[in-house]
N, C-alpha and C positions, 0 to 999 in steps of 0.2 A: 452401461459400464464400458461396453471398448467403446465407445465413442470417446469416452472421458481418456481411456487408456492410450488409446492410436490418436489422439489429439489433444495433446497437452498443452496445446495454445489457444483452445478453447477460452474466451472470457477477454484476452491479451490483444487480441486483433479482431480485426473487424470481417463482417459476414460473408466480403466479397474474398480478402483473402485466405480465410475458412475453405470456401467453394472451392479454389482454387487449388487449395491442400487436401481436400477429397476427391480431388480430379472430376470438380461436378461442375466449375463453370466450361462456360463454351468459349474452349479457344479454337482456333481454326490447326486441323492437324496436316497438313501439307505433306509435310518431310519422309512420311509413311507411316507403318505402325506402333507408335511407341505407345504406349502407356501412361498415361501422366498421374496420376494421385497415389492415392496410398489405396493399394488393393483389399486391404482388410476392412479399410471405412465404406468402403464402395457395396462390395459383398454385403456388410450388414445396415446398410440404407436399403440397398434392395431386398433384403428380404423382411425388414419392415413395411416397408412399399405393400410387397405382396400379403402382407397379415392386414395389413390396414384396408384394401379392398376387396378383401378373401376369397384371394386366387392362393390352390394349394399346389408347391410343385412340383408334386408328381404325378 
């Protein structure tokens, strides 16, 4: 469900520029620390991640 909510362009565009809007493809970050994607898609990919190889973390 936030997948669907923090990405509402799901369905509309295609999977690379999807990745790109979860700040999950690899672009090269040169310029220094910024942040690229939506922080809220990020956070909960990763902690599916870790449910799906059942690492618990705390």
């Amino acid at each position: 469900m936030t997948l669907l909510a923090a990405l509402p362009e799901l369905g509309l565009i295609n999977r690379r520029q999807i990745a790109a809007l979860a700040g999950l493809a690899p672009f090269a970050n040169n310029s220094g620390s910024s942040s690229l994607g939506r922080p809220l898609v990020k956070r909960s990919l990763f902690m599916c991640a870790l449910v799906a190889i059942n690492i618990t973390p705390f």
